[in-house]
C-alpha positions in Angstrom: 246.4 45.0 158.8 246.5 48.7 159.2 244.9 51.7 156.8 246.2 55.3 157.4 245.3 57.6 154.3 246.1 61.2 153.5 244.0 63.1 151.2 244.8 66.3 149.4 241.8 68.8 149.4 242.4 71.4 146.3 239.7 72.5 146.0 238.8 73.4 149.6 242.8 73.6 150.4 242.8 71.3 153.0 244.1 67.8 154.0 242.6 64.9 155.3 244.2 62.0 157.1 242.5 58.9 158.9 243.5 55.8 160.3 241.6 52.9 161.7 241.7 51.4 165.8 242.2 47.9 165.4 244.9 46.3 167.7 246.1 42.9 166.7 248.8 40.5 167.1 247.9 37.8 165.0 246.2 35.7 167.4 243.6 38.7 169.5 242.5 41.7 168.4 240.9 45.0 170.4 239.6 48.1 169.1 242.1 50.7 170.6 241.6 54.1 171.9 245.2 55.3 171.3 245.0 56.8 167.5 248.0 55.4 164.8 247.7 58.9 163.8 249.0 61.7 165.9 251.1 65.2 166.3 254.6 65.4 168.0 254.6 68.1 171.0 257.9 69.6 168.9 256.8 69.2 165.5 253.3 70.3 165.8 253.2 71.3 161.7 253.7 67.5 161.3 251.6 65.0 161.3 252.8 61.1 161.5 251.1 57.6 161.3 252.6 54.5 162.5 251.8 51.4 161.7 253.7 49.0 164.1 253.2 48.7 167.7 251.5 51.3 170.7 254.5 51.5 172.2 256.4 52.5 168.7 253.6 54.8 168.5 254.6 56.8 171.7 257.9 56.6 171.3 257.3 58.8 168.0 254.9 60.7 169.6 256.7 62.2 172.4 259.7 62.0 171.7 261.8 65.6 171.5 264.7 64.4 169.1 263.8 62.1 166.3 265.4 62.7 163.2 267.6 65.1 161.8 266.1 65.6 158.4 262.9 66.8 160.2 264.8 68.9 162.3 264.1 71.8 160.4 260.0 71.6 161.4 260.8 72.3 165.0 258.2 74.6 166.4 260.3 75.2 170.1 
């Protein structure tokens, strides 16, 4: 099971997200380094959580075309 929350500051105008670093496949699990929560190089005013696996995780991460919806984000 994976828990990524976001939480809307307004009263300090902030927002907070976390995640937590288990790895598991339903059999092992390993306390990962790699965070489900991250920044893409291109959209770097957007912040994305995955909960699937590592690899789907990179793939999101540095990937320079993901969606068009989101196109409008780019930074570059």
């Amino acid at each position: 099971m994976t828990c990524i929350i976001g939480y809307l500051d307004k009263k300090n105008k902030c927002t907070w997200i976390g995640c937590d670093s288990l790895g598991s496949n339903g059999y092992t699990k390993a306390v990962e380094s790699q965070p489900k929560i991250f920044r893409n190089k291109v959209f770097e005013n957007v912040i994305m959580g995955s909960t699937s696996t590592f690899r789907h995780i990179d793939l999101l991460k540095y990937s320079k075309e993901l969606f068009d919806e989101i196109d409008k984000y780019k930074t570059r």
